[in-house]
N, C-alpha and C positions, 0 to 999 in steps of 0.2 A: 630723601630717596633711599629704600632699601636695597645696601650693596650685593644682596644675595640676587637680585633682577636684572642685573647687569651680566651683559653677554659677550662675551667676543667673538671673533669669527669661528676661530677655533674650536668654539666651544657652545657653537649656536645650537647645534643639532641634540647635545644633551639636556641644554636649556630648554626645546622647544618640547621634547620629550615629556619632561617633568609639569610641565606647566599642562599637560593632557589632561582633560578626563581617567582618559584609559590609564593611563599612568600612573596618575597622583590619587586615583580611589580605587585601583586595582578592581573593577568593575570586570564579570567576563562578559565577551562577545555572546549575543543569545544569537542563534543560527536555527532557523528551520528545517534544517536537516544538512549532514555531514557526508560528501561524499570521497570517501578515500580512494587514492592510489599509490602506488611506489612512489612517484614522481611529485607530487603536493595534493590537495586537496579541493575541491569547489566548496565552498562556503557557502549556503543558500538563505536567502533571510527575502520578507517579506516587507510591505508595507502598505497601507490604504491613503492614495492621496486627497485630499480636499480642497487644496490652493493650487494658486497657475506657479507659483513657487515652492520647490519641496525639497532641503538641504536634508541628504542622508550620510551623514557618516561610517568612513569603514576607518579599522584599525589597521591599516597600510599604508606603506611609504610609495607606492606605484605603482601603477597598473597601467593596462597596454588593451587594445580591442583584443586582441588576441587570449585574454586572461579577465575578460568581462562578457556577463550574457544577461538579459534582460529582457521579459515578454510586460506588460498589461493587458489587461479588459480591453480599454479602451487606448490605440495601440499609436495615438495621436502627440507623441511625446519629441521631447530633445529630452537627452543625458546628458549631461557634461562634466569633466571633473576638474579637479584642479591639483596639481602636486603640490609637494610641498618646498620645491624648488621655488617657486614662487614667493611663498611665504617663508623662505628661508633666507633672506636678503633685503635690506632696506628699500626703502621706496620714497617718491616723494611725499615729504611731510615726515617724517620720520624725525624723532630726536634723538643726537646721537653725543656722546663724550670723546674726544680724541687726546691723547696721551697727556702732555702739561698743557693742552687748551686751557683756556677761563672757561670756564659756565658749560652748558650743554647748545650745540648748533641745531638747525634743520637743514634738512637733506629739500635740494631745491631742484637737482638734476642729477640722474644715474647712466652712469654710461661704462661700458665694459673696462674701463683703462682710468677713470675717475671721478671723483664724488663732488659735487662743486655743495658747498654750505653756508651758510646764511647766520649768522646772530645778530642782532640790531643794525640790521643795515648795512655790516660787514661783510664779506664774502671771501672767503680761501676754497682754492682746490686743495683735493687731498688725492694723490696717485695711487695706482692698483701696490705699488711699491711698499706704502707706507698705512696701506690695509690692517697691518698688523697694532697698530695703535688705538685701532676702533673700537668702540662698546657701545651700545645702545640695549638699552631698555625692551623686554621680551612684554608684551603684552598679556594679563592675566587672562583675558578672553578667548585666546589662541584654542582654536577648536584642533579637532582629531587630526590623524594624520592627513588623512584625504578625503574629502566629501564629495557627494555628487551633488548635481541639482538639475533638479528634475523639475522641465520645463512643459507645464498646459496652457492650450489659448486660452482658457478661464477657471475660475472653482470651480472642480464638478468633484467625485467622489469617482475615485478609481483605485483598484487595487493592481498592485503594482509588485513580481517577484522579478528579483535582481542574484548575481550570482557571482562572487569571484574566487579567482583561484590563488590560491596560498602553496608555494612548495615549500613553504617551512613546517607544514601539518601533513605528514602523509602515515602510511601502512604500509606491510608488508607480512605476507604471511611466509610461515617459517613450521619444518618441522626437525624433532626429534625422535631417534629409536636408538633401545639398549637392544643389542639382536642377541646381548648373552644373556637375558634377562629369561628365570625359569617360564615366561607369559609375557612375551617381548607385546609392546606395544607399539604402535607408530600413532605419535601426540603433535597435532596440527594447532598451530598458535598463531591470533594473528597479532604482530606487531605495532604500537601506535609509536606517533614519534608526533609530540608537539614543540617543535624548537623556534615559535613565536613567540614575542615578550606581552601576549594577551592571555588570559587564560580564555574556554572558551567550551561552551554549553550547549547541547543540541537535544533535540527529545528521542533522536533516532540519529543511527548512522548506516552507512552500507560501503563495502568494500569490494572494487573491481580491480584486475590488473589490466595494468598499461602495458605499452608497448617497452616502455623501457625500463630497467626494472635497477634501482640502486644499488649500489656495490656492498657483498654479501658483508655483514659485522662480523669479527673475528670474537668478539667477547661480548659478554653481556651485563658490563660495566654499571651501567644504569640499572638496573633490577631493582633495587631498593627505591627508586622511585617510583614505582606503581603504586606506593603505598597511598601514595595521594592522589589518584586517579580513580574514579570511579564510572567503571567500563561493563554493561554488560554483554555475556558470551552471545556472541550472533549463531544463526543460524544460514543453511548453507542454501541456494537456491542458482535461480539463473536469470538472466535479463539482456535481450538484444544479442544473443549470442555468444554471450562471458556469462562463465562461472563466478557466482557474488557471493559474498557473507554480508547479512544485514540485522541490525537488532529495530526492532522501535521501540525499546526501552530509551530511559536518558541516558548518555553521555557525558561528563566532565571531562575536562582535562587540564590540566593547571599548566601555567606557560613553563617551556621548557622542561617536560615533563615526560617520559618513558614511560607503556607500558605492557607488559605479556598476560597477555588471553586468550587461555585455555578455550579452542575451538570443538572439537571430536579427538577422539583416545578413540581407534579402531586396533581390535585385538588380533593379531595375525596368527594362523595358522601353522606356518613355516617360512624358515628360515634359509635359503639355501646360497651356499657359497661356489660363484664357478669364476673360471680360470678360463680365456679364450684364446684360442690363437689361430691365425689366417697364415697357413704353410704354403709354401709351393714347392716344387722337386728343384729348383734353382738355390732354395733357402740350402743355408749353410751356416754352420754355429749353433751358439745360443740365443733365444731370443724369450723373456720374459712375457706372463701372460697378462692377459688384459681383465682385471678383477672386477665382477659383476657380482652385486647380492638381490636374488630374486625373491621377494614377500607375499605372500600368499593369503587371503582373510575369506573368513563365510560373507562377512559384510561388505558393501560397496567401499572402495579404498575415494579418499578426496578426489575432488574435481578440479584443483589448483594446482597448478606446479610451484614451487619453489624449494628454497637452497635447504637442504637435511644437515642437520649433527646425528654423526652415530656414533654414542656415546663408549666410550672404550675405559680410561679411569682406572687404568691395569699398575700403576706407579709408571709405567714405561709409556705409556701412549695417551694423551689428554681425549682429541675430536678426530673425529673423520669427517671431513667436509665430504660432501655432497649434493646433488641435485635430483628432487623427487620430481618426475614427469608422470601421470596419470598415462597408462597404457587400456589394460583391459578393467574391466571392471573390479574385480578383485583379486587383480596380479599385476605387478608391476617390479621391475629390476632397474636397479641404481646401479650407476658406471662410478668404481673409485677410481679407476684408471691403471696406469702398468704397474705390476708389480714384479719383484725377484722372487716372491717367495714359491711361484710355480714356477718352473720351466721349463722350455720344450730344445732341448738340443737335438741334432742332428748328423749322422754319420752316413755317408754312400759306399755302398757295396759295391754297386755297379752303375752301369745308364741307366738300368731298368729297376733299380731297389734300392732302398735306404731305410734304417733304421732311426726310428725315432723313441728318447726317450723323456719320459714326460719325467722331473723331480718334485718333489712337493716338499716344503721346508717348515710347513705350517702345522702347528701341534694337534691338528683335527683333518678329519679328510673332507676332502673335496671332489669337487664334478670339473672333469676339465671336457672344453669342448673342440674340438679340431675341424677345420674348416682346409680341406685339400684339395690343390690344383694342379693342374701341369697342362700347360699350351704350349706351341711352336705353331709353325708353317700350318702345318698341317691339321691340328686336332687341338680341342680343348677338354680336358675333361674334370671333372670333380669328384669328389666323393667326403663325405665326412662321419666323424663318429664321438660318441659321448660314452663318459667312463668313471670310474669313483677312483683317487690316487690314494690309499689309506695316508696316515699321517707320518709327518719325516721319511717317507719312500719312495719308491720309483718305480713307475710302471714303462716295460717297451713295448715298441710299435713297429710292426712291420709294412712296410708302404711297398706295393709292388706295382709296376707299366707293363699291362698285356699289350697286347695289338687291340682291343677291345675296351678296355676299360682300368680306370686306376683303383685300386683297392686298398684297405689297409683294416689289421687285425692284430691282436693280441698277443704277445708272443707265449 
């Protein structure tokens, strides 16, 4: 008996691994087409049946109806599958070794709490207790991780596409902009991520977002592995409603495997930096502004949202996270969130005036925008206004309450 076949419990799961196909000849998954999202992927593959029995294996440890779709021709079928819970535990008939036993026993009766076994006519239990003394022999035949079998009333000749979903395969698109770059660009990439232990081949792929979208990567740690990924750039379209990227070129991807692809480089026109803030005649203090950068392009800006780096690399400041949301066609502004480096403090004159002075701390100037109110009992009113704060200075504002109307101006 070769000792290297022998299993224990412990240790069954890597045993049944190696003993795969997929496994042991590194074989990829071929897929008829790849459909990505943030959250895993549908695997799409086909088949033609011709028996009333048709065992198709996938490279999965489980699957749920929920994460299975499947149409035929002829549409007269049972699916079934089988885990590998099943096959991961002795049964009857089984030959197994237990610790200083003689010989090897068989497995006569399985029951949750104990193994009754059998050698010439002998018989011992062995308790869920003393589990850990067991070994038995992993069978070379041991198919995939999970198969289905596909059941017709007779041979006939049907073809048959089937579908599952893997969250261990998904996408995500992702962009960057250098905004201090002399021809800043805003560079759309979409993300792969195969962190299944198959590798896996498709002739085409396409990429939709989900609903829920993965938590954004802080680094891009994995970079050096695209090198073995061979991906090509999609092109950008639409389908049911959602904005897609799809290629029908091939696909590779090796298990466990990262990679970044270059989507569109869209060349922006301008750059602009604003500073916001929502005042009211009650406000009092300092209050830091809310930092917005608006981007501007002759060409259509992307159709996808997702998470922006904007690249900074100053020795002082690595990334600036952020979030690209498609607005108008060729303009759209990104929320960094509060900042100190504008600010809007506040001084009252009277009931009816106050001085406002905007400071800017930032070695370029900016657009600050002001958004003012003042309600009571009686009246709401608003007014607002936009202004350039040169750099390292200070612009004031004068805010005044008629009986008519709230205003504010330049000093």
């Amino acid at each position: 008996m070769n000792p290297l076949s022998i299993s224990r419990p412990g240790l069954l799961s890597a045993a049944l691994i190696s003993a795969t196909p997929f496994a042991a000849a590194q074989e990829p998954v071929a897929a008829d087409w790849l459909y990505l999202t943030g959250n895993g992927s549908w695997v799409a593959r086909s088949a033609t049946l011709r028996q009333a029995e048709t065992p198709l294996p996938l490279p999965v440890d489980q699957l749920s109806s929920g994460t299975f779709w499947w149409s035929a021709t002829d549409p007269d079928l049972q699916v079934t599958w089988q885990s590998t819970d099943a096959a991961s535990w002795v049964s009857d008939g089984s030959l197994v070794q237990v610790g200083d036993w003689p010989g090897s026993w068989t497995v006569i009766s399985v029951t949750e709490d104990v193994l009754i076994l059998s050698q010439a006519g002998v018989r011992r239990s062995l308790p869920k207790t003393a589990w850990d003394r067991l070994s038995w022999v992993v069978g070379q035949s041991q198919e995939e991780s999970l198969s289905l079998r596909v059941h017709q009333p007779d041979d006939r000749t049907n073809d048959l596409a089937y579908a599952w979903f893997d969250n261990r395969v998904s996408a995500e698109v992702r962009y960057s902009l250098d905004y201090r770059a002399e021809n800043p660009v805003l560079l759309q990439q979409l993300v792969l991520h195969n962190d299944a232990d198959y590798d896996l081949n498709a002739p085409g792929y396409s990429y939709a977002q989900s609903s829920q979208q993965p938590v954004m990567m802080m680094a891009r740690n994995a970079m050096a592995d695209s090198e073995s990924a061979d991906v090509s750039r999609p092109q950008a379209g639409d389908s049911s409603g959602q904005a897609t990227l799809s290629s029908d070129q091939p696909i590779r991807m090796p298990a466990n495997s990262h990679a970044w692809i270059p989507v569109e480089e869209v060349a922006l026109d301008s750059v602009d930096h604003q500073y916001r803030f929502n005042w009211s005649t009650r406000q009092q203090g300092s209050m830091p502004g809310q930092w917005h950068m608006t981007v501007s392009a002759d060409d259509a800006l992307p159709a996808i949202a997702g998470p922006l780096q904007i690249a900074v690399w100053d020795q002082q400041v690595a990334l600036l996270e952020t979030h690209y949301q498609p607005e108008q066609e060729t303009r759209t502004t990104l929320s960094l969130g509060s900042s100190d480096m504008v600010t809007l403090g506040t001084e009252s004159l009277s009931g009816q005036q106050w001085e406002l002075v905007l400071t800017n701390r930032n070695s370029h100037e900016v657009e600050a925008v002001l958004d003012l109110s003042h309600w009571d009992q009686n009246r709401n009113d608003q007014a607002g206004i936009s202004l350039p704060v040169p750099a390292n200075d200070s612009v004031r504002l004068q805010v005044r309450l008629s009986s008519t109307q709230l205003t504010v101006r330049p000093q």
